[in-house]
N, C-alpha and C positions, 0 to 999 in steps of 0.2 A: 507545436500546439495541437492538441487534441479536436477533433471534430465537435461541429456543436447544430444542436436546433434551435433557433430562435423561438419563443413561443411569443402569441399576440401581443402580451403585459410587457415585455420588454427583454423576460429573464431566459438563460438560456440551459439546455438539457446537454451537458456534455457526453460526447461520446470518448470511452476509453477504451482499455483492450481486455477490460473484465466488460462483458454484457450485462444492459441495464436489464431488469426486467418487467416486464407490463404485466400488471393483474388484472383479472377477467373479473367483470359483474356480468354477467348473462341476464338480462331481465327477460327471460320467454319460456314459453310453455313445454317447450319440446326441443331444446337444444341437446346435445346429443349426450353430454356428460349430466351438466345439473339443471336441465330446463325444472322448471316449475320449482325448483328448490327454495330460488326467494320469491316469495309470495306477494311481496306489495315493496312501497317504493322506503318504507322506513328498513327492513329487511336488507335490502339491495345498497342501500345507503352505509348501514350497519356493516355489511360485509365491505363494501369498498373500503372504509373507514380502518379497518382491519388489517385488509391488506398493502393500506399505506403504511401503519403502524411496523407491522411485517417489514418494511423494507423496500415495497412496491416506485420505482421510479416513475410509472405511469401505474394510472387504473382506467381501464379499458371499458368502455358501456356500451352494451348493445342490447338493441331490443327488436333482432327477427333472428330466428335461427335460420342459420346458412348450413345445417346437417342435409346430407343427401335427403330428397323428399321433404324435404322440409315445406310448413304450409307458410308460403308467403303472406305477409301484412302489407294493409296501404300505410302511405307516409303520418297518415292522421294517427291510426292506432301502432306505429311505432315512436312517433315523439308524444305519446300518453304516456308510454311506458317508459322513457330515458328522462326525458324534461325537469320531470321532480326528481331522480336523482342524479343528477346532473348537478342543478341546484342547490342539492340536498347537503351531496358532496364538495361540492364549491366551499359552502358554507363552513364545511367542519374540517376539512383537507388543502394543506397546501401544494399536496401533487398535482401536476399535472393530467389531468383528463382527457381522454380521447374518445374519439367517437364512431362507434364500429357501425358504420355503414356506407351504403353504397346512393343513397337517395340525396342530393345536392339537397331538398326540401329542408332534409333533417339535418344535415351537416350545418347549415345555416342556422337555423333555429340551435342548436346546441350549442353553436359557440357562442351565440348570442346567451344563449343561459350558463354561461361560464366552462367551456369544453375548449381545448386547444391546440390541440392535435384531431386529423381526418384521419381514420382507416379503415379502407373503401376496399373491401373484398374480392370487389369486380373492377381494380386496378384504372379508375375513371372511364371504363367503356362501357359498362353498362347506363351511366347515365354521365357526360363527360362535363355537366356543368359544373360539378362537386370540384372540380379543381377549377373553377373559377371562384366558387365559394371559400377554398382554401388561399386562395393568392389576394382575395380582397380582406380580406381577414387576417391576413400572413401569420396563416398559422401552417405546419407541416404537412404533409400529407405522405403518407402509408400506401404505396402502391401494391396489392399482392393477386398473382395469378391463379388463373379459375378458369375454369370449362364446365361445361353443359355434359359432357360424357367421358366418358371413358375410355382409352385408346391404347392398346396391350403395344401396338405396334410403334407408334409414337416415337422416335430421338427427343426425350423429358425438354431436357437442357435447349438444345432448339427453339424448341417451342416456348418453353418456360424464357428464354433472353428474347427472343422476339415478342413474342408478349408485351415483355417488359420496358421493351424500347420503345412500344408503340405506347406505353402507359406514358412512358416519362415525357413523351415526346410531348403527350394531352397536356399534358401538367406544366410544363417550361412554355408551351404554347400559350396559356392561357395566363402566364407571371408568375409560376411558380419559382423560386432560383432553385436551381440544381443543387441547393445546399440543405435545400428545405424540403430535399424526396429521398424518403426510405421504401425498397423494395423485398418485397417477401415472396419465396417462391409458390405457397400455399399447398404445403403439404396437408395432403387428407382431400384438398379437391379435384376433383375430375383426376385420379389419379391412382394406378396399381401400387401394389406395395411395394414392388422390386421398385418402380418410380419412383415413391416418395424416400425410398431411404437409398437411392442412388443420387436424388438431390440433397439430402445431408453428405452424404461421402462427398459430394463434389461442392459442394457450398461456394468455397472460394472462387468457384469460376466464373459466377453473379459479380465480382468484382468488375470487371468490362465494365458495369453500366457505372463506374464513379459514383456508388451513392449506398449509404450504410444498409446492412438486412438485417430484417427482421426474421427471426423462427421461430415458427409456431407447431409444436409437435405433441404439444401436450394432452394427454389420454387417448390421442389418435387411435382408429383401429386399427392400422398397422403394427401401433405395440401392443395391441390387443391378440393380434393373429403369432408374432413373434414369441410371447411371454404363454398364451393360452389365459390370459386373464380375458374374462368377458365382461366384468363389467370396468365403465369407463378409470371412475376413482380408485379401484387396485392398481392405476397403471403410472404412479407416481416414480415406483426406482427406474422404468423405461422411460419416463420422460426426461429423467432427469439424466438417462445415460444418452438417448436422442442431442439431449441440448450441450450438454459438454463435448459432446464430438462436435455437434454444432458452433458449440463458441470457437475451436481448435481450427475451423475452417472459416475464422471470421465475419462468424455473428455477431453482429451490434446490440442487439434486443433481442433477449429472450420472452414470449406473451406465455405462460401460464396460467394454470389453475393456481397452485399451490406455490406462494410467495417464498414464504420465511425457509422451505428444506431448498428451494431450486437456488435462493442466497448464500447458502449455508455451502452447496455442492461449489457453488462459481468462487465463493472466498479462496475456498480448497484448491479447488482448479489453478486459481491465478497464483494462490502463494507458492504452489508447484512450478508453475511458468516462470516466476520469478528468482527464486531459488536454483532451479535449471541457469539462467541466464548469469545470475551471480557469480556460478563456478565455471561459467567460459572464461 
């Protein structure tokens, strides 16, 4: 029997060995791919909506950008910006919503406006009530690691499982079940590029911690430095070649920009898998 996530309502997100994939609504000014793109909460609404349509398993909402240098928001003027589409999206989508942040404030308030999944950037250490927020709610939660700097010298993997251990540990401490934490290693943060795509070659060794991963690689600067595409949106055939090596190392969830081509690559991917296995 395949893995699954409970969500609040009752129903559950299956995990298989094709990766679901999450679509981004970014509602912020200055996110590093398409900040400022949707303008207001009918826009932002409009594109989620889209990317359910797409195919989208989860649609993902955020509203601070977590880009290097990014200008931080208080919790008041990030649940302005998610809350009505949140809502909006409720309304007109039967996907499941998630809620990209790290502030227990907003994690609460969002699933209280119909959100059902947490995914907390700062792996419950930045603020560790958010996985109480998540186990009174028994809804999921989304662990993914993060640093303040940047460290050439670093053992990634290391760091990146210990991290992770101390994430899960917040999370099962506070009533999470270990069935209901997905970890991400969080490629693109606090991280070189030889880093981040030494944690894609190595994916599967996130396994240790018993709990599906999520990757998240999409439009990164690192396939920005490897292709010579500079801006974020040329960098769709590198995402999508990131995420298939990724799913091959046992990725659960793939989070994306760009829904309907990353569906279209993992069909391909798995009927290959498949076909493979049929002639053993």
């Amino acid at each position: 029997m395949s893995p699954a996530l409970t969500l609040p309502d009752g129903r559950s997100l299956a995990l298989s060995a094709t990766p679901l994939v999450m679509g981004i609504v970014n509602i912020t000014p200055d996110s590093f791919s398409d900040g400022g793109l949707l303008k207001n909460a009918e826009a932002a609404i409009a594109h989620g909506a889209r990317l359910a349509a797409e195919g989208a398993a989860i649609v993902d909402i955020g509203g601070e950008s977590t880009r290097p240098g990014h200008a931080t928001v208080d919790a008041a003027t990030e649940m302005a910006r998610v809350l009505p589409v949140i809502a909006g999206l409720k309304a007109r989508i039967d996907t499941p919503i998630s809620i990209d942040s790290y502030k227990a404030e907003v994690a609460e308030a969002a699933l209280a406006a119909g959100a059902s999944i947490v995914n907390d950037v700062w792996g419950a250490q930045r603020d560790p009530r958010i996985a109480e927020v998540a186990a009174r709610a028994g809804a999921p939660i989304i662990l993914m690691h993060n640093r303040d700097t940047i460290d050439a010298s670093l053992d990634i993997f290391e760091e990146v499982l210990r991290f992770l251990e101390r994430s899960v540990a917040i999370a099962t401490q506070a009533g999470v079940p270990s069935s209901q934490i997905v970890v991400d290693p969080g490629i693109g943060f606090g991280k070189t590029a030889r880093q981040n795509l030494n944690l894609i070659r190595h994916l599967d060794r996130l396994a240790v911690l018993g709990c599906p991963i999520l990757l998240g690689a999409s439009r990164k600067s690192t396939l920005g430095r490897i292709t010579g595409r500079e801006v974020p949106a040329e960098r769709l055939a590198a995402s999508i070649a990131a995420h298939l090596y990724g799913a091959s190392r046992g990725a659960a969830i793939i989070r994306a920009h760009d829904v309907a081509p990353h569906i279209d690559a993992l069909k391909t991917w798995a009927a290959i898998e498949d076909s493979m296995k049929a002639d053993l």
